[in-house]
C-alpha positions as CSV (number, residue, x, y, z in Angstrom):
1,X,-23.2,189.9,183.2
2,X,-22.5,186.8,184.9
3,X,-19.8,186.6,187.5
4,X,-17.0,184.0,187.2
5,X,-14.3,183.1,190.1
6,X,-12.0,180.0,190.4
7,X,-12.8,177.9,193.3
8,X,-10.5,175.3,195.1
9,X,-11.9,172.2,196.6
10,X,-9.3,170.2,198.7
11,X,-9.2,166.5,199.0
12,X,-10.9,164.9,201.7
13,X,-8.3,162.6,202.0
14,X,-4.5,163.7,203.4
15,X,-1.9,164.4,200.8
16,X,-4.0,164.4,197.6
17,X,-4.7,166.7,195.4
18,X,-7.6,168.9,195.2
19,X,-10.3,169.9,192.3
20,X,-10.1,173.1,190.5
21,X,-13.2,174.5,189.6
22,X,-15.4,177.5,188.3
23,X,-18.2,179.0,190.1
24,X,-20.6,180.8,188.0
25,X,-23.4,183.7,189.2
26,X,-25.8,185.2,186.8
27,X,-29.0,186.3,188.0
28,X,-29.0,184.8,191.6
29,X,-28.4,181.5,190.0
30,X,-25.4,179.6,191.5
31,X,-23.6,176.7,189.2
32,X,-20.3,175.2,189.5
33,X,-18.2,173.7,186.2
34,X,-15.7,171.5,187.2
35,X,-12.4,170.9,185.5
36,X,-9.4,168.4,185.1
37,X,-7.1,170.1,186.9
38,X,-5.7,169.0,190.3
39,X,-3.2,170.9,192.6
40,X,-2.1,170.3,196.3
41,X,-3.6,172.2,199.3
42,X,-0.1,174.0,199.2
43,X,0.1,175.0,195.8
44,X,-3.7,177.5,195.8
45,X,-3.6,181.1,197.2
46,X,-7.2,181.4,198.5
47,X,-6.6,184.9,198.9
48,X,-5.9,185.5,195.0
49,X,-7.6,182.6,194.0
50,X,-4.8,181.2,191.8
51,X,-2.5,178.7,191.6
52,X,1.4,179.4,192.6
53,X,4.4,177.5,192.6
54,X,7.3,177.6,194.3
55,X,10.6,178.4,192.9
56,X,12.1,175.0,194.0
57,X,8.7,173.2,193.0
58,X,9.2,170.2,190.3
59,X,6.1,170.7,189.2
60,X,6.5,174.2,188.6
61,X,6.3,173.9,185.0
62,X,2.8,172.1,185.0
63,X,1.6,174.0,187.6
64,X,2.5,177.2,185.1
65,X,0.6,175.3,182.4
66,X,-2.4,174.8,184.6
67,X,-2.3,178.6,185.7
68,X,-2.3,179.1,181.7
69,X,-4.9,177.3,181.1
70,X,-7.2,178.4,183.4
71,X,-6.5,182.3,182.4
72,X,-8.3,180.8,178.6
73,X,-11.2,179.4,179.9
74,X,-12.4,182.4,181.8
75,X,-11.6,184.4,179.0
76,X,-13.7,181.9,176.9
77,X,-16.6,181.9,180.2
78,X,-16.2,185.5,179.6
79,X,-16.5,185.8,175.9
80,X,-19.6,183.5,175.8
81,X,-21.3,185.5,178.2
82,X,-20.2,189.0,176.6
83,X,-22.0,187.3,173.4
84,X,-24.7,185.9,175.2
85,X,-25.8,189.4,176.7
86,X,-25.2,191.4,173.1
87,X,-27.9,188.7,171.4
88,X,-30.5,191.0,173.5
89,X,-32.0,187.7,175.1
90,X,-32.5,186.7,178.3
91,X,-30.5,183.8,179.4
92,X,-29.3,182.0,182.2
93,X,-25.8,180.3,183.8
94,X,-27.0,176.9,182.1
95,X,-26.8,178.8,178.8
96,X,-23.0,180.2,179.5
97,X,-22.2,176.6,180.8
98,X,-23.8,175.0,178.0
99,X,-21.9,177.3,175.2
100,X,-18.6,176.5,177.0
101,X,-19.0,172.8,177.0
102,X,-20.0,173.4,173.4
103,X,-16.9,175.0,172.6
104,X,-14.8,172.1,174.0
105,X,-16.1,170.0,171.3
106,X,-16.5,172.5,168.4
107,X,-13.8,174.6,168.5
108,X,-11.0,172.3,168.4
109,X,-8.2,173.5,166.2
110,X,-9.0,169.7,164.7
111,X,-12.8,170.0,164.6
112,X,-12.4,173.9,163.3
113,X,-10.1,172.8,160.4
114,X,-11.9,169.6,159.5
115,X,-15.1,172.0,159.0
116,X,-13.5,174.2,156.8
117,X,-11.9,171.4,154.9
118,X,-15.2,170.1,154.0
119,X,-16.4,173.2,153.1
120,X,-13.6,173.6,150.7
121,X,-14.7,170.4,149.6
122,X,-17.9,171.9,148.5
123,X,-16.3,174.5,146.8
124,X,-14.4,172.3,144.5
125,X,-11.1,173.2,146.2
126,X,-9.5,170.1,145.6
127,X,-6.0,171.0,146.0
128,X,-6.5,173.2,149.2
129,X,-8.3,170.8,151.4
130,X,-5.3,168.6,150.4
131,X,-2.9,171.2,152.0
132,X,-5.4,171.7,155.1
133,X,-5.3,167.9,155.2
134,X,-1.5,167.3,154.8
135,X,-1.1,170.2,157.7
136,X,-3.4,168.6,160.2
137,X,-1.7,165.1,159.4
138,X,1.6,166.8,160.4
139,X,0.3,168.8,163.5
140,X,-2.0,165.8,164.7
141,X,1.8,163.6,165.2
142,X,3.4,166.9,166.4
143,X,1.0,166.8,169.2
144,X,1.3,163.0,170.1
145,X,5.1,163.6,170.1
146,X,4.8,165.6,173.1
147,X,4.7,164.8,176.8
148,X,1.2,162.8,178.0
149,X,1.5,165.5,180.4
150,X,1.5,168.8,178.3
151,X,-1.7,170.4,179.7
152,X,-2.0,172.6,176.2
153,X,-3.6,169.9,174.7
154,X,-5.8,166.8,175.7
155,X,-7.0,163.6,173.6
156,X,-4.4,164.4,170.6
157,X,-6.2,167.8,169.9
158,X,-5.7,171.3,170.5
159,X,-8.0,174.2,171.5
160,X,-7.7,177.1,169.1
161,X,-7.5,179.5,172.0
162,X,-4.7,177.7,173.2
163,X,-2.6,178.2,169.9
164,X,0.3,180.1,171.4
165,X,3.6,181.8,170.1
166,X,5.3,178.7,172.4
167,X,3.4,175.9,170.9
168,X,4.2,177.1,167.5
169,X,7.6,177.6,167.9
170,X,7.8,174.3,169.5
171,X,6.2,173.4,166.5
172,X,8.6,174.7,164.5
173,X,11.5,173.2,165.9
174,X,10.3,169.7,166.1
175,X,9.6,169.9,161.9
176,X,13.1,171.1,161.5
177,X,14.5,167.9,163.6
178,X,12.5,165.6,161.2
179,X,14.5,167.5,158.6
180,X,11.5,169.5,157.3
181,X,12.9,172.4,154.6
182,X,12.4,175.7,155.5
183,X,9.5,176.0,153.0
184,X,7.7,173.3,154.4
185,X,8.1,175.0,158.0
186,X,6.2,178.0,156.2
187,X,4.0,176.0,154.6
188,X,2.3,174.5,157.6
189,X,2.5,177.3,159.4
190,X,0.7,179.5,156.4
191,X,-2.1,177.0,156.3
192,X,-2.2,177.0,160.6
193,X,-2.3,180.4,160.3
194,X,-5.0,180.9,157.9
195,X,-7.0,178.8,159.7
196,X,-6.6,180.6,163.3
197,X,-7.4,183.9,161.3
198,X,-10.5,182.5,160.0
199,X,-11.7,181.6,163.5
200,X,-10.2,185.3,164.8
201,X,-12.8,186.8,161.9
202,X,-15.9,184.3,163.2
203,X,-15.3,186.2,166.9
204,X,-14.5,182.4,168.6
205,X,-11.3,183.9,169.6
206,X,-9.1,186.7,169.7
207,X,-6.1,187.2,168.5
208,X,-3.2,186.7,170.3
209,X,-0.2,186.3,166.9
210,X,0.7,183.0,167.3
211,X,2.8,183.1,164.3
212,X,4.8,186.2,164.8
213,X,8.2,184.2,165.5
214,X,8.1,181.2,163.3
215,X,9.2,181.1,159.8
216,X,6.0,182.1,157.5
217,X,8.4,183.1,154.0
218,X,9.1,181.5,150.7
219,X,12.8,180.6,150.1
220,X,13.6,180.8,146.5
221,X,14.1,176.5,145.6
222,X,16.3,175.1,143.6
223,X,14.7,173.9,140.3
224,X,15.4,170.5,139.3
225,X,14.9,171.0,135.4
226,X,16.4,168.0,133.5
227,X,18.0,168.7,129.8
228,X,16.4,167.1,127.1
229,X,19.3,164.7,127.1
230,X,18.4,163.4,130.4
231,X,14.4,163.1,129.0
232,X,15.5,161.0,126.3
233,X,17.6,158.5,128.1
234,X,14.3,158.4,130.8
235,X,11.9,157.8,127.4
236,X,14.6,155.3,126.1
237,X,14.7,152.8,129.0
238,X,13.5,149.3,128.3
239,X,11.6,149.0,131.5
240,X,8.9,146.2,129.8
241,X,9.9,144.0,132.4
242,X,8.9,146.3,135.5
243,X,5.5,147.4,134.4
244,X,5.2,149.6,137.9
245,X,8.5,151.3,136.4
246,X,7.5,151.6,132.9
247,X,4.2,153.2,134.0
248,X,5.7,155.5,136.4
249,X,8.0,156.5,133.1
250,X,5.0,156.7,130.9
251,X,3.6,159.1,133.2
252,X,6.2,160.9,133.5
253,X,6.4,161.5,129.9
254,X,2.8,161.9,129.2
255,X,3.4,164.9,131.6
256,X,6.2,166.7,129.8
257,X,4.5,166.3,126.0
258,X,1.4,168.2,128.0
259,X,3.5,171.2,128.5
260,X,4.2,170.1,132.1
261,X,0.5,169.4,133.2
262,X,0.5,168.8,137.0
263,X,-0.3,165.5,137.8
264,X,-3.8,166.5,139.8
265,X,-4.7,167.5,136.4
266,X,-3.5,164.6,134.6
267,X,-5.4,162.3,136.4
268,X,-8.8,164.0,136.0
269,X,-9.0,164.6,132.4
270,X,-11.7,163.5,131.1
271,X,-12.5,161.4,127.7
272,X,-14.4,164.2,126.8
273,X,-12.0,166.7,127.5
274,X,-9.9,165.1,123.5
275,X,-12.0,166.6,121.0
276,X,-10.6,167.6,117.5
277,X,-7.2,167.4,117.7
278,X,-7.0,169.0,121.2
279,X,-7.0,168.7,125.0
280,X,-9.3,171.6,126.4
281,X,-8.8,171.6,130.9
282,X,-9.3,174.2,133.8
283,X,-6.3,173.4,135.5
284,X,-7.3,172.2,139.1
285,X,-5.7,175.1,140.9
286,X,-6.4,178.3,139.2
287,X,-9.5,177.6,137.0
288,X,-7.2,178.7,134.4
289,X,-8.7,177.2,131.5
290,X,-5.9,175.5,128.7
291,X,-5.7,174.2,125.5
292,X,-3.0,171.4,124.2
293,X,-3.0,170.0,121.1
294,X,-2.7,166.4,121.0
295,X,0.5,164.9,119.6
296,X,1.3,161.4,118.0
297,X,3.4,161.0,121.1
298,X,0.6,161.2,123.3
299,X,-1.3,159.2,121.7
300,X,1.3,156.4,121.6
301,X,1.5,156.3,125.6
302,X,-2.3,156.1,125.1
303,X,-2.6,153.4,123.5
304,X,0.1,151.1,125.4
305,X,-2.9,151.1,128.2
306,X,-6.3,149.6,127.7
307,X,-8.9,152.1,127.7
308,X,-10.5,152.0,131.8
309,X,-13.6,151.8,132.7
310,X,-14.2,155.3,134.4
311,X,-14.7,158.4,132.5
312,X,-11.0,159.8,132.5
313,X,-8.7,160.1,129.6
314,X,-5.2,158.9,131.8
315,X,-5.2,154.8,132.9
316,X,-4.7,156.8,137.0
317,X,-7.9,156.2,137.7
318,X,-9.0,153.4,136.5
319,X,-12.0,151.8,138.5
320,X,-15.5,153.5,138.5
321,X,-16.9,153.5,141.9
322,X,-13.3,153.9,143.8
323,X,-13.2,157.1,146.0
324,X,-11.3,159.5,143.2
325,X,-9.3,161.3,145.6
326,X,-7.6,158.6,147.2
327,X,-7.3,156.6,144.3
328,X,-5.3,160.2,142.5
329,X,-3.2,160.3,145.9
330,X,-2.0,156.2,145.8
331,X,-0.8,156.4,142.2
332,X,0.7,160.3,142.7
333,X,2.4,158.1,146.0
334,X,3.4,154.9,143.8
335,X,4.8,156.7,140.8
336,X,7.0,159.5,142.5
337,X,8.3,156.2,144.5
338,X,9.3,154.3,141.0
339,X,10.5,157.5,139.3
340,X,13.1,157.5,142.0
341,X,14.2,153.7,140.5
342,X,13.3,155.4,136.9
343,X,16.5,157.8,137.6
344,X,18.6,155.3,139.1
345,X,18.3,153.1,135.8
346,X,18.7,156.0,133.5
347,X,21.7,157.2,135.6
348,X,20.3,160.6,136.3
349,X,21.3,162.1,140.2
350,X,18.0,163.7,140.3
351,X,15.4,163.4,143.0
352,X,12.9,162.9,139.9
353,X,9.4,163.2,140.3
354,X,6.5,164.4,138.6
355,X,7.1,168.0,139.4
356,X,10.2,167.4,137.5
357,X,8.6,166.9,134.1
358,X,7.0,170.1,134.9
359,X,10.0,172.4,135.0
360,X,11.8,170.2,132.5
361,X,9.0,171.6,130.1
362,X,9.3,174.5,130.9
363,X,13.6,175.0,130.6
364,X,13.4,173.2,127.5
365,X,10.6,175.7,126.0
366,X,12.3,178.3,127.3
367,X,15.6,177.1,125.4
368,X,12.9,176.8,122.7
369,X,11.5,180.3,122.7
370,X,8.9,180.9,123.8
371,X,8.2,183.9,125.2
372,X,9.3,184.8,129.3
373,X,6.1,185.8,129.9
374,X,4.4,182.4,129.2
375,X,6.8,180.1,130.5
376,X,7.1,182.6,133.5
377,X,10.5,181.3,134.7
378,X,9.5,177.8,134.7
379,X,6.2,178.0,135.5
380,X,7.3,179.0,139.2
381,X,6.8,182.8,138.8
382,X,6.6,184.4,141.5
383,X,2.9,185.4,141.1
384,X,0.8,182.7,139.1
385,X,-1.5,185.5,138.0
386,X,1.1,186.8,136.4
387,X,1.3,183.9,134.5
388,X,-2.3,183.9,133.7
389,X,-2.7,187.2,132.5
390,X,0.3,186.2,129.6
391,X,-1.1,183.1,128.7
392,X,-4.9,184.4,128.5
393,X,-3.9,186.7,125.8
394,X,-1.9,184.2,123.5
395,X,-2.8,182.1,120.8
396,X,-2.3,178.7,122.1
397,X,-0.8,177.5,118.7
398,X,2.3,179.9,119.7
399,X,2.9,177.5,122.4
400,X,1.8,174.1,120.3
401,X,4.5,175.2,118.1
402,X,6.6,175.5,120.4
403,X,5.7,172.4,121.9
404,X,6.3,170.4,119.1
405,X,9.7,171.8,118.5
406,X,10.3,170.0,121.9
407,X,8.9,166.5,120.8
408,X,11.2,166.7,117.3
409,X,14.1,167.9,119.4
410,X,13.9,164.4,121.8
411,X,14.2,162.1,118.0
C-alpha cells in the first residue's frame, strides 16, 4: 500500500500564501502531486498536518471547504491505490498519480452523466437522455450561480465525490427561488440521484446519501383536462391568418383524435407506420406497441399540409438531413409557445399545451366509457404498467369505438 500525507510548502515571499500538496510513498519511490489550494503560514498545523481556522477567521468558511476537499482526494488517492493493489499487479506511485489525474477528468459528475447519456442514446432511450439532458442543463446554471469562490466545484463542473447532502440541498433551494414545483425539485434530484448510484455501483465512489434531505416524491398534479366544449371552440378558431397559430392548433388536435398521443410520438410516425385503415406505433417510452384507427378527421389535418420530404407521417419534421432530435425539441418549443396565444383567442384560462390534449382525451373517453382500466385515470395512473397490462389485453376496436364517439360528440 502506498502512503499518503498532506504536505505544506510556505511562500518564499512574506505574507503570501503557501502551496498545499500530497506526498506520495509506495515502494521507496517518493512523488509529490500538487494542488490548487493555498493557505497562510498561520492557518497549517504541521503537527496534524491540517488546515485550521480560527474562530474569528473571515476565511473560515473557505478554509472549511479546503479542509473538505482535501479529506476527498485522499480518500480518492486511497481508493485508487486500494484498487490498484486488488488487480494483483505490480505498480508504482506514477500509476496512483496517474489514475487520480485521470479521475479529475473522467469522473466529473458532467463527464459521468454525458457518458451515460450517450449510452442511453445507443439504447434507443430517447426520452431519458432528454431528462439526463434537461437535468444537467439545470445543474450546470446551478453551479455558475454560485460564488467564483466555492471550492466544491471548479471550471462550472462538479466531482461526483464531492456530491454532498449541502450541495444538494443548496440545490434544492435555489430551484425553489426560480419558482421550480415541487415535482420538478424531485425530478432533478431523481435523475441526480440515479446517476450518483450508478457511479456508487461502478466502485468510483462511495456512498455518502446525498439525497437523504431533499425532496425526491411525486405530488399528485392537478390535471388540466379541457371539456369537449372548450376542444371545439380550440378546433373552431379561424386562425388562417397566423399560420404559426393554426399549426400549433392543428397539432394540437391531431393529438387529441390519436387518443392523446404524446407529441415525442407524434412527431416520429412514420409514412409507413398508415397502413389499411390504421396507425400501428411503439410508443417512445414504454415500447408499448398501439393501434389507432385512422379517422376522416385526421386525415383532413393531413391534408392541409404538403406531404414533407422526410420519411414521417406529421409535417414536424419536415427536412431530411436535419438532426431529428433537435428539430422534434424546436417545434415541441414553438407550438406549446403558440398554444398559449391558441387559448387566449379561444378564451380558455388554461395553461394549454400539448400535454393538455392528452388528458383532455382521456376525461372525455372516460365520460365516454370506456373502461377505468384503459384510460387509467387519464392516462396518469399511478403505475404505467398498470396501464399496459389493461390495454395489452383489449381489442383495440373497444377503444376505436370509443374514439369515435369522441369525434361525433365535437359536430
Amino acid at each position: 500500500m502506498a502512503s499518503i500525507k498532506v504536505k505544506f510548502r510556505p511562500s518564499t515571499v512574506a505574507d503570501r500564501e503557501g502551496a498545499i500538496y500530497y506526498q506520495i510513498i509506495h515502494e521507496r519511490k517518493v512523488r509529490q502531486l500538487p494542488t490548487d489550494y493555498k493557505v497562510f503560514q498561520s492557518e497549517w498545523d504541521e503537527s496534524r498536518s491540517m488546515v485550521v481556522a480560527a474562530h474569528d477567521s473571515g476565511r473560515k468558511p473557505q478554509l472549511l471547504s479546503i479542509r473538505e476537499r482535501i479529506r476527498w482526494d485522499v480518500e480518492r488517492l486511497t481508493r485508487i491505490d486500494r484498487r490498484l493493489k486488488a488487480g494483483g499487479m505490480a505498480y508504482t506511485v506514477d500509476d496512483v498519480i496517474d489514475g487520480f489525474n485521470r479521475y479529475a477528468q473522467e469522473y466529473s459528475l458532467f463527464n459521468f452523466m454525458e457518458s451515460l447519456i450517450a449510452r442511453l442514446r445507443q439504447h434507443g432511450r430517447v426520452r431519458t437522455c432528454e431528462s439526463y439532458r434537461s437535468t444537467l442543463n439545470s445543474f450546470r446554471k446551478f453551479l455558475e450561480d454560485q460564488a467564483p469562490d466555492d471550492n466544491h466545484h471548479q471550471n462550472g463542473d462538479i466531482m461526483l465525490d464531492s456530491i454532498t447532502s449541502n450541495v444538494m440541498e443548496a440545490y434544492e433551494a435555489w430551484l425553489r427561488q426560480r419558482g421550480a414545483s415541487p415535482n420538478t425539485i424531485s425530478f432533478y434530484a431523481r435523475i441526480l440521484r440515479a446517476a450518483y448510484n450508478r457511479a456508487v455501483e461502478d466502485d468510483i465512489i462511495e456512498n455518502r446519501n446525498p439525497f437523504r434531505k431533499v425532496y425526491t416524491g411525486v405530488d399528485k398534479t392537478v390535471k388540466r383536462a379541457l371539456p369537449l366544449t372548450s376542444i371545439r371552440k380550440i378546433r373552431s378558431l379561424d386562425l388562417s391568418l397566423s399560420p404559426s397559430l393554426d399549426f400549433a392548433r392543428d397539432m394540437f388536435m391531431m393529438s387529441f383524435y390519436l387518443r392523446g398521443m404524446s407529441f415525442i410520438d407524434m412527431a416520429f410516425l412514420k409514412k409507413s407506420d398508415l397502413r389499411n385503415g390504421c396507425v400501428t406505433y411503439r410508443r417512445h417510452k414504454t415500447g408499448q406497441q398501439l393501434v389507432i384507427a385512422w379517422t376522416d378527421e385526421m386525415q383532413v389535418l393531413l391534408d392541409k399540409y404538403p406531404e414533407n420530404g422526410s420519411g414521417y407521417l406529421l409535417p414536424i419534421i419536415r427536412n431530411p438531413g436535419t438532426v431529428e432530435l433537435y428539430a422534434y425539441r424546436n417545434a415541441g418549443y414553438n407550438i406549446n409557445r403558440s398554444l398559449k396565444k391558441v387559448a387566449e383567442k379561444a378564451g380558455i384560462d388554461v395553461h394549454l399545451t400539448l400535454y393538455v390534449a392528452r388528458h383532455s382525451w382521456a376525461s372525455a373517453a372516460k365520460a365516454k366509457g370506456i373502461p377505468l382500466s384503459v384510460i387509467s385515470e387519464g392516462l396518469g395512473h399511478d403505475s404505467e404498467a398498470t396501464t399496459q397490462i389493461y390495454l395489452a389485453s383489449l381489442d383495440t376496436s373497444v377503444i376505436d369505438n370509443a374514439n369515435s364517439l369522441i369525434m361525433q360528440s365535437l359536430k
